[in-house]
mmCIF file of the C-alpha atoms, coordinates in Angstrom:
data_MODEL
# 
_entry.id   MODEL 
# 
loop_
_atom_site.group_PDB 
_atom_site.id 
_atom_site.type_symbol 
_atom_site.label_atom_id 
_atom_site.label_alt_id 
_atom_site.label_comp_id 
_atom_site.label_asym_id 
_atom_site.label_entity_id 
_atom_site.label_seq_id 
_atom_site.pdbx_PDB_ins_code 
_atom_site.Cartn_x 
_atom_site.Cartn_y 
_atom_site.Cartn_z 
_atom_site.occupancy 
_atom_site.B_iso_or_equiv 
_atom_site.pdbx_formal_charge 
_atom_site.auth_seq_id 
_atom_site.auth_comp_id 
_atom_site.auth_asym_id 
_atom_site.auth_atom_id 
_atom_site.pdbx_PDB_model_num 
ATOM 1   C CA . UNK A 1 1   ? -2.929  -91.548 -48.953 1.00 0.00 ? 1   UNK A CA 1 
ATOM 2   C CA . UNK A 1 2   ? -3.679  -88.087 -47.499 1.00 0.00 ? 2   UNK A CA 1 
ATOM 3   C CA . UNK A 1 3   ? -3.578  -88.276 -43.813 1.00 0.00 ? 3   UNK A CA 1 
ATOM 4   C CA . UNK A 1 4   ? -6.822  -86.688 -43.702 1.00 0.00 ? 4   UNK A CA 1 
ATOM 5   C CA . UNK A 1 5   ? -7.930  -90.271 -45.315 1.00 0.00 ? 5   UNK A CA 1 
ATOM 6   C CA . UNK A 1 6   ? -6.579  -92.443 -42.603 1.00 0.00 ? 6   UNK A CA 1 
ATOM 7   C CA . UNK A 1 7   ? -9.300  -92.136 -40.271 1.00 0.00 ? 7   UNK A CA 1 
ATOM 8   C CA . UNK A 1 8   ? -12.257 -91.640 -43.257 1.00 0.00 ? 8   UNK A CA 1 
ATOM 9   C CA . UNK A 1 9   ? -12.917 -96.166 -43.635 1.00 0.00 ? 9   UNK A CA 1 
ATOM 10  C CA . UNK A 1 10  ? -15.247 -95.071 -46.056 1.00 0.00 ? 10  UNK A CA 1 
ATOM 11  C CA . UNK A 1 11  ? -12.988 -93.823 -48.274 1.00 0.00 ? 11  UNK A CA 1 
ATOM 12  C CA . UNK A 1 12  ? -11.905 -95.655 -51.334 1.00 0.00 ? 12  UNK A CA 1 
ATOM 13  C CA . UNK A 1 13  ? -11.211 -95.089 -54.991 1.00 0.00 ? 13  UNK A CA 1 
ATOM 14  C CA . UNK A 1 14  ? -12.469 -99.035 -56.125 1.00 0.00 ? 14  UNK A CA 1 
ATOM 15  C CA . UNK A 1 15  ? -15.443 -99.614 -53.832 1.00 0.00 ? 15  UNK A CA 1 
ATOM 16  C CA . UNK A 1 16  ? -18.695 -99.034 -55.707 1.00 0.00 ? 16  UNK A CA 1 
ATOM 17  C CA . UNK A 1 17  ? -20.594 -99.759 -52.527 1.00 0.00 ? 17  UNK A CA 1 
ATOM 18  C CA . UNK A 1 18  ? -23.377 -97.054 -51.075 1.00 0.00 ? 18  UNK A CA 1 
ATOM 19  C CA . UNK A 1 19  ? -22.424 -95.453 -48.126 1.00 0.00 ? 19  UNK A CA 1 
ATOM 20  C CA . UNK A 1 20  ? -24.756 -95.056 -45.703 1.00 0.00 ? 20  UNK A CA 1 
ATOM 21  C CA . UNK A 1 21  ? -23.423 -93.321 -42.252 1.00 0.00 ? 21  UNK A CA 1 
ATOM 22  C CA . UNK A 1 22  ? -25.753 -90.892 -39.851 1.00 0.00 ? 22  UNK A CA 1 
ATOM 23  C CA . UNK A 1 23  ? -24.461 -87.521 -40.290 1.00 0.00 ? 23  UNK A CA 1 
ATOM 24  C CA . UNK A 1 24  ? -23.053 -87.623 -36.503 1.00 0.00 ? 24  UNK A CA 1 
ATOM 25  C CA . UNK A 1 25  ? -20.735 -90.346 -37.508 1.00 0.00 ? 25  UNK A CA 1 
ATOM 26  C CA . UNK A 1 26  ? -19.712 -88.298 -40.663 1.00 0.00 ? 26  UNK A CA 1 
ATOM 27  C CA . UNK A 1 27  ? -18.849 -85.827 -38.680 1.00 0.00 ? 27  UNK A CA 1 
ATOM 28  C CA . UNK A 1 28  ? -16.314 -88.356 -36.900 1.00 0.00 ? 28  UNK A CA 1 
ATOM 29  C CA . UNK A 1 29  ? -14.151 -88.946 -39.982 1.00 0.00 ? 29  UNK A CA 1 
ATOM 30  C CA . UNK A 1 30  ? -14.612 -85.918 -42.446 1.00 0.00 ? 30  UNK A CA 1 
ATOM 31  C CA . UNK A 1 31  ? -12.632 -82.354 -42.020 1.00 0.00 ? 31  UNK A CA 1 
ATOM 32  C CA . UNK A 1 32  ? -15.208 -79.457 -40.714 1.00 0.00 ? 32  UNK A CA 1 
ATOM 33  C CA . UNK A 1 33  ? -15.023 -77.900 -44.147 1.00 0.00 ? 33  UNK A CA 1 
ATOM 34  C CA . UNK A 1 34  ? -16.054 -80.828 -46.235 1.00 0.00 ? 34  UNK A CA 1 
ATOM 35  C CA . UNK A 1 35  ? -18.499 -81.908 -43.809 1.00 0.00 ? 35  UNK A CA 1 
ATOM 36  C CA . UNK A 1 36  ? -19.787 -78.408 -44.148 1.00 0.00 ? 36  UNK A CA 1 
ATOM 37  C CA . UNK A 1 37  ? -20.381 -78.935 -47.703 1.00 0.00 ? 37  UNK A CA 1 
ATOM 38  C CA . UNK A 1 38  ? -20.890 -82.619 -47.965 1.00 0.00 ? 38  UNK A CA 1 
ATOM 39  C CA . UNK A 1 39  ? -23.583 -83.271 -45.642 1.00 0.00 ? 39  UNK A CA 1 
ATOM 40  C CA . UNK A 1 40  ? -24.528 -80.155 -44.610 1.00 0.00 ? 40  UNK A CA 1 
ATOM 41  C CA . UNK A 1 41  ? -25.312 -78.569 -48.142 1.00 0.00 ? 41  UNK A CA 1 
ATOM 42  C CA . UNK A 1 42  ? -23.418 -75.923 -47.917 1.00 0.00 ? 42  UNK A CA 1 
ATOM 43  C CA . UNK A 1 43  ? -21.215 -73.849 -50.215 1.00 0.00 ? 43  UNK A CA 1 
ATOM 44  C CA . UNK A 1 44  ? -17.933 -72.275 -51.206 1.00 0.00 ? 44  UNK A CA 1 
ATOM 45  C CA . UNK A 1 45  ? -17.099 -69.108 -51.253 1.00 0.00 ? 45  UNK A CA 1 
ATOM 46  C CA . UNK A 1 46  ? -16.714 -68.122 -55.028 1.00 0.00 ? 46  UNK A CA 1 
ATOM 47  C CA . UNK A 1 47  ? -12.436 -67.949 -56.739 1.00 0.00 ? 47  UNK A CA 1 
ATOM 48  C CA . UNK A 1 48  ? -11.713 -69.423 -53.524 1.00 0.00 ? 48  UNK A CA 1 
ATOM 49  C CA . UNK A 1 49  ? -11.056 -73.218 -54.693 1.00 0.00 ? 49  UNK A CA 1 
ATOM 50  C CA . UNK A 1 50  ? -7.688  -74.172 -55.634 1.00 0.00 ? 50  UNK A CA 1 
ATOM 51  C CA . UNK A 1 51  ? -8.962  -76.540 -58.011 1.00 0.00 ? 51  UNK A CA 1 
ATOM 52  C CA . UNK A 1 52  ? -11.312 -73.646 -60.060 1.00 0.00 ? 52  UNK A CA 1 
ATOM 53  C CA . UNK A 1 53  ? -7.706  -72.896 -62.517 1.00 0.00 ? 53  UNK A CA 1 
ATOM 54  C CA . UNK A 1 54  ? -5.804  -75.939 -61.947 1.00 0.00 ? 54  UNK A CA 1 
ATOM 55  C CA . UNK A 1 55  ? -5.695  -78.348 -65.151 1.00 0.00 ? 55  UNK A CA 1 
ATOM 56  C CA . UNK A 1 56  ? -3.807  -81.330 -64.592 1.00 0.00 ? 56  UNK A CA 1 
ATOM 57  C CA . UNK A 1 57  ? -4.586  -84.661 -66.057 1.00 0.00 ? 57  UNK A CA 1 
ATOM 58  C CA . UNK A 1 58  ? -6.202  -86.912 -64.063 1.00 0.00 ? 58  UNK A CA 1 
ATOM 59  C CA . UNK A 1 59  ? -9.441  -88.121 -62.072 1.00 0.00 ? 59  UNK A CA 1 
ATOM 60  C CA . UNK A 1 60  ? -11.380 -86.034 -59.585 1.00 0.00 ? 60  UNK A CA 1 
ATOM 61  C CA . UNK A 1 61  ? -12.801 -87.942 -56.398 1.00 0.00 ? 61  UNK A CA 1 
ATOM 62  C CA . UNK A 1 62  ? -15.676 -87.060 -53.887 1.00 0.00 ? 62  UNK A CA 1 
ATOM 63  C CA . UNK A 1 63  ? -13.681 -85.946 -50.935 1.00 0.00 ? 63  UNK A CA 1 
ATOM 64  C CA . UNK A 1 64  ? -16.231 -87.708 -48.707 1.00 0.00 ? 64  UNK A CA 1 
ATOM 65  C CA . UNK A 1 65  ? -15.682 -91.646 -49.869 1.00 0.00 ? 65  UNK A CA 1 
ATOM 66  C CA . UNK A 1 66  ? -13.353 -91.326 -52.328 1.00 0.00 ? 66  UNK A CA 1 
ATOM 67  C CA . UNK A 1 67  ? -15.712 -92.112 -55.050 1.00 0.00 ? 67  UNK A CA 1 
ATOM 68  C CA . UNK A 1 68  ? -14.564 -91.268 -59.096 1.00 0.00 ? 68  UNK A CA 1 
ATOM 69  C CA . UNK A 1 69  ? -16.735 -88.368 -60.219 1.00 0.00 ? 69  UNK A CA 1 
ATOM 70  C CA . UNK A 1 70  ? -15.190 -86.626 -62.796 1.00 0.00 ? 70  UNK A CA 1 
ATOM 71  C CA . UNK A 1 71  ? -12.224 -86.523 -65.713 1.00 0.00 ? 71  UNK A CA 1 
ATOM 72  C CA . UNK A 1 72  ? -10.329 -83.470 -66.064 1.00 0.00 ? 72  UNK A CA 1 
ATOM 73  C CA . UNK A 1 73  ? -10.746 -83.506 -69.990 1.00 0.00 ? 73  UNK A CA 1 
ATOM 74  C CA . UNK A 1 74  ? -14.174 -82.563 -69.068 1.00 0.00 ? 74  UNK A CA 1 
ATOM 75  C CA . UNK A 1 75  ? -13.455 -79.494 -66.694 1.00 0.00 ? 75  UNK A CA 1 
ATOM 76  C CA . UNK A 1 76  ? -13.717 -75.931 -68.313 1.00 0.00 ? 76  UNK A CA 1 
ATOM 77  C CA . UNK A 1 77  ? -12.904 -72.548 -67.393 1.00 0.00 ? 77  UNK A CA 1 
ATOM 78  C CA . UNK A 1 78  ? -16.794 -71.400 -67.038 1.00 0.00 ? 78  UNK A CA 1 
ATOM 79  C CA . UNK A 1 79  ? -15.889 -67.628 -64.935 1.00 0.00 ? 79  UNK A CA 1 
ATOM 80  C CA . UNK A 1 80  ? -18.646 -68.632 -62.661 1.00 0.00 ? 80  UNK A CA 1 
ATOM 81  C CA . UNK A 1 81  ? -16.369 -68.960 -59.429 1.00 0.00 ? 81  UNK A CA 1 
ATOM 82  C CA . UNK A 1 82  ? -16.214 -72.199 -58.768 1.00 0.00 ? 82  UNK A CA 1 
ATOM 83  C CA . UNK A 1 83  ? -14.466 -75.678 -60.744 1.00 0.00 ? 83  UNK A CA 1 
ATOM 84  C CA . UNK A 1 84  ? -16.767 -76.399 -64.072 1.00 0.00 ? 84  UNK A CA 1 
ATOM 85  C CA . UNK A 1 85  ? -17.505 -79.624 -65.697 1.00 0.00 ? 85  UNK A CA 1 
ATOM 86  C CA . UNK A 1 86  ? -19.960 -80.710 -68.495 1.00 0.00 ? 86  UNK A CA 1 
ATOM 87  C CA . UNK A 1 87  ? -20.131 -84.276 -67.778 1.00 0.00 ? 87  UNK A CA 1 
ATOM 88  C CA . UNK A 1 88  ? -19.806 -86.875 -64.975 1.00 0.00 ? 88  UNK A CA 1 
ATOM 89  C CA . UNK A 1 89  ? -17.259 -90.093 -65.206 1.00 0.00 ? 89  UNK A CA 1 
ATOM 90  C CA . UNK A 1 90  ? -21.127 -92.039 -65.608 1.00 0.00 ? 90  UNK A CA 1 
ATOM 91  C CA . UNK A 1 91  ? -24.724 -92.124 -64.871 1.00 0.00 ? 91  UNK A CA 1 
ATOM 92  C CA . UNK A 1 92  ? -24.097 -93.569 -61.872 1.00 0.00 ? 92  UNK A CA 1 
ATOM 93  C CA . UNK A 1 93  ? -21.364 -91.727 -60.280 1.00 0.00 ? 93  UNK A CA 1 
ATOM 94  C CA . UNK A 1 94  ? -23.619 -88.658 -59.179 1.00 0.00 ? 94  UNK A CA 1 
ATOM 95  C CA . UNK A 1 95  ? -27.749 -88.422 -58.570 1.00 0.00 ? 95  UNK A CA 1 
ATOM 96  C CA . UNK A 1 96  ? -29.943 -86.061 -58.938 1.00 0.00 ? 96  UNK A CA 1 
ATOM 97  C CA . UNK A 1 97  ? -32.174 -83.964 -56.864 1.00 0.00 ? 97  UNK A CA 1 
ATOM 98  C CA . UNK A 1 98  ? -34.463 -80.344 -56.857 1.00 0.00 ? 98  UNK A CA 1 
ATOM 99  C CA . UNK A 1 99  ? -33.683 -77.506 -54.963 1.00 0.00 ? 99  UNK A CA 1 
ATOM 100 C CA . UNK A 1 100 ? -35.850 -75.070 -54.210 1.00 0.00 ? 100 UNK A CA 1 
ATOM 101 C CA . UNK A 1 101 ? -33.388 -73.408 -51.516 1.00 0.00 ? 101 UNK A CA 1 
ATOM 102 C CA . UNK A 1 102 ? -32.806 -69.694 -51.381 1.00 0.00 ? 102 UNK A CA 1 
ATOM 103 C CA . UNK A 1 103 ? -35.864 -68.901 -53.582 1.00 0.00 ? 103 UNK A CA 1 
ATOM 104 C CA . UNK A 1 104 ? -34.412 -70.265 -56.765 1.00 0.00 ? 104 UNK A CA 1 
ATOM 105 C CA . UNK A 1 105 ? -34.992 -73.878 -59.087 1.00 0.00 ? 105 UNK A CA 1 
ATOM 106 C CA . UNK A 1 106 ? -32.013 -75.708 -59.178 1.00 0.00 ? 106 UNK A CA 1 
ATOM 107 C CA . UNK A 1 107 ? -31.040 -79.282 -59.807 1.00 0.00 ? 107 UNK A CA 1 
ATOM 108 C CA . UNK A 1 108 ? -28.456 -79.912 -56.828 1.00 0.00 ? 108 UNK A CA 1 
ATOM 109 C CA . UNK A 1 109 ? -26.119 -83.055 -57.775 1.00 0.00 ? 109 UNK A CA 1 
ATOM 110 C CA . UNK A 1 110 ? -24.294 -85.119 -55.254 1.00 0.00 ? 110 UNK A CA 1 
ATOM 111 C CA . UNK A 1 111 ? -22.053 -88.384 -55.432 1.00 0.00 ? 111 UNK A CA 1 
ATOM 112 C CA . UNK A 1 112 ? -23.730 -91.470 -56.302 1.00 0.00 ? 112 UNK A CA 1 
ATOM 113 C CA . UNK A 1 113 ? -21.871 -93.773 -53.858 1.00 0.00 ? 113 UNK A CA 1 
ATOM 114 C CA . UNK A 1 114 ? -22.019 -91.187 -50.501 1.00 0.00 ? 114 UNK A CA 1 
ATOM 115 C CA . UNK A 1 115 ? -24.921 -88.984 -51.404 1.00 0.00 ? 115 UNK A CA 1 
ATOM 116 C CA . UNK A 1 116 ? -22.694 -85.848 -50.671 1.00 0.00 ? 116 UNK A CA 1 
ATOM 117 C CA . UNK A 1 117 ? -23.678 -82.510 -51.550 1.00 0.00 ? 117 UNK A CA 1 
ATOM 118 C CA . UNK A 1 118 ? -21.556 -81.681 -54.419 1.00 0.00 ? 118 UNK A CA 1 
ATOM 119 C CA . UNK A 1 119 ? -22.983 -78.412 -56.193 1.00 0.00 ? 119 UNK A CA 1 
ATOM 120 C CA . UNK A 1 120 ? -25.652 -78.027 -58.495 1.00 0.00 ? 120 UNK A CA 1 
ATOM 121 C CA . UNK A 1 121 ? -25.865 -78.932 -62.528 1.00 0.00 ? 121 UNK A CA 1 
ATOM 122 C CA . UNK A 1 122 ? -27.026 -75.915 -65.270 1.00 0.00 ? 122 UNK A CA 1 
ATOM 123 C CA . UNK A 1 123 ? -28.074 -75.867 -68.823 1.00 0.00 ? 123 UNK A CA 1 
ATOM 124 C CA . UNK A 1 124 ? -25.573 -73.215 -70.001 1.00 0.00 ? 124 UNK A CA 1 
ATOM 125 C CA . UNK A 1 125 ? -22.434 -75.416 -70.800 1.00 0.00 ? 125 UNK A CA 1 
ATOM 126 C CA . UNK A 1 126 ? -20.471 -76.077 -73.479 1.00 0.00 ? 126 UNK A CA 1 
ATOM 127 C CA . UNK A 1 127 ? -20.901 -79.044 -76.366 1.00 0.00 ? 127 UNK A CA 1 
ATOM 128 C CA . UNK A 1 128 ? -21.308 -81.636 -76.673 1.00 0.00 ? 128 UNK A CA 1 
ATOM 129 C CA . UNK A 1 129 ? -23.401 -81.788 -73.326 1.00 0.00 ? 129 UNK A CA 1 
ATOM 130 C CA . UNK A 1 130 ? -25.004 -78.479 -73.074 1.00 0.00 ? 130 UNK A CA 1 
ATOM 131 C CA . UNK A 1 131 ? -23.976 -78.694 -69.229 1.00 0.00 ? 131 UNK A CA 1 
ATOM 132 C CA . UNK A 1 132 ? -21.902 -76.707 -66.816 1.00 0.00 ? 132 UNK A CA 1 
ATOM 133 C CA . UNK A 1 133 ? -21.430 -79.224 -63.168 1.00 0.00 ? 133 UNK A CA 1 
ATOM 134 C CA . UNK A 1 134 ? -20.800 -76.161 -60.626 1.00 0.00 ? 134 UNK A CA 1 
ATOM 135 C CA . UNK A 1 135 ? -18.924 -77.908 -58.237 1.00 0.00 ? 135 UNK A CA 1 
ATOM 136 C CA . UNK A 1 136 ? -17.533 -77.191 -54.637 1.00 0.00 ? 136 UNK A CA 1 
ATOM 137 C CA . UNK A 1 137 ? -14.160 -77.761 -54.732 1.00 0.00 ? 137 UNK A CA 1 
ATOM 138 C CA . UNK A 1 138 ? -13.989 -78.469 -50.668 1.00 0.00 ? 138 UNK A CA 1 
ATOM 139 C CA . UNK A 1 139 ? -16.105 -81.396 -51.914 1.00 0.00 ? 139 UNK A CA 1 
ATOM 140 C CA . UNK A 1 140 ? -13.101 -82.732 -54.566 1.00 0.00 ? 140 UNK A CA 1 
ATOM 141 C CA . UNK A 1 141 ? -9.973  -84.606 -54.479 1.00 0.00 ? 141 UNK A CA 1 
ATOM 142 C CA . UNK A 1 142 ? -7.520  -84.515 -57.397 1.00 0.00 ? 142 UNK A CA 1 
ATOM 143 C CA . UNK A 1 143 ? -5.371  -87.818 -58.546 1.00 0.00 ? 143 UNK A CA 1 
ATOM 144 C CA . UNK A 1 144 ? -2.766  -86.866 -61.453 1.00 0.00 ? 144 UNK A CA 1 
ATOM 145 C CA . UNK A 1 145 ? -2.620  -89.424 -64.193 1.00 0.00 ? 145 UNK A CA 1 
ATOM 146 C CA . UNK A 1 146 ? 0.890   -91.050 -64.259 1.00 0.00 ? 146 UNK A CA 1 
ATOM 147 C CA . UNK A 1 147 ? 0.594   -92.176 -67.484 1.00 0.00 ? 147 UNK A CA 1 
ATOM 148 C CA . UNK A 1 148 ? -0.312  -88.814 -69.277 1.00 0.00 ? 148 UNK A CA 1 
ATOM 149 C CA . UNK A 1 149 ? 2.232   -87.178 -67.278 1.00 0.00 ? 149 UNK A CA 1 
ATOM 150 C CA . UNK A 1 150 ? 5.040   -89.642 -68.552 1.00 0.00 ? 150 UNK A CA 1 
ATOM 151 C CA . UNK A 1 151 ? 3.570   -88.948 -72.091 1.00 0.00 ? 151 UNK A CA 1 
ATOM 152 C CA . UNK A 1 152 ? 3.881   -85.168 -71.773 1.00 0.00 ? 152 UNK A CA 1 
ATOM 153 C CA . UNK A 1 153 ? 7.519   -85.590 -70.134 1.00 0.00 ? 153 UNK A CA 1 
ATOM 154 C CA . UNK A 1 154 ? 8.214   -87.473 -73.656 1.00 0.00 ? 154 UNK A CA 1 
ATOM 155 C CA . UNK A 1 155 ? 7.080   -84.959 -75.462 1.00 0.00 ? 155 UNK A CA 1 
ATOM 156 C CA . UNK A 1 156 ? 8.903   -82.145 -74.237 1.00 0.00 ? 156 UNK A CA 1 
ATOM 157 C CA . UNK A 1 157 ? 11.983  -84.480 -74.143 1.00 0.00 ? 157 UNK A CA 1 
ATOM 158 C CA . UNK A 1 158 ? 11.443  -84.583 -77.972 1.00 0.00 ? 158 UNK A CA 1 
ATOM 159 C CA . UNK A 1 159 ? 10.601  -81.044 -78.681 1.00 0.00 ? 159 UNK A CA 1 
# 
């Protein structure tokens, strides 16, 4: 577990469980950054995740609890700055909400366990959902798959 975990007792990649902490004690356990994004709605800067080119197999996590929010066969290069994805792990794993912020009509989209501020969901994706999740990287954690990376260590070991 990332150090950064230890002191986060919220955070867990099983527990289905709603969160619900004050934003003070949030503070307490998350790093300024995500907190910052996470509860405080805030955002990016754009080509500054690490996690807009990266495509390894696996699972991506809301950095705040640790919840599953995403499968990297569903991430896509979408030029728009920050990490793309046209659909969610399931209904459940993010929620909804309008934005009306910054004179513009968004649908903002944050993790259904925590509530966190993730980034906001568009109409402009690719098939077959039509949708492009612009998410804030800050606000992701990456798990590799071990068992597609022993399959693509076969593979090569046969080609």
């Amino acid at each position: 577990m990332d150090t950064s975990k230890k002191n986060n007792p919220v955070y867990s990649h099983t527990d289905t469980s709603k969160v619900n902490l004050s934003n003070d004690e949030w503070k307490k356990i998350l790093p300024p950054e995500v907190y910052y994004i996470a509860r405080m709605k805030g955002t990016e800067r754009p080509w500054s995740s690490k996690l807009e080119h990266f495509y390894e197999t696996g699972t991506y996590y809301c950095a705040a609890c640790g919840h599953p929010l995403f499968k990297s066969d569903t991430k896509f290069d979408s030029g728009c700055g920050w990490p793309s994805f046209f659909e969610p792990i399931g209904k459940n794993n993010i929620t909804y909400a309008p934005d009306y912020s910054h004179g513009m009509v968004r649908t903002e989209v944050k993790c259904g366990r925590c509530d966190a501020h993730l980034g906001h969901v568009f109409e402009d994706g690719p098939p077959p959902t039509g949708l492009r999740y612009c998410i804030n990287g800050v606000v992701l954690d990456f798990k590799k798959n071990e068992n597609e990376t022993k399959k693509q260590d076969e593979k090569l070991k046969k080609n």
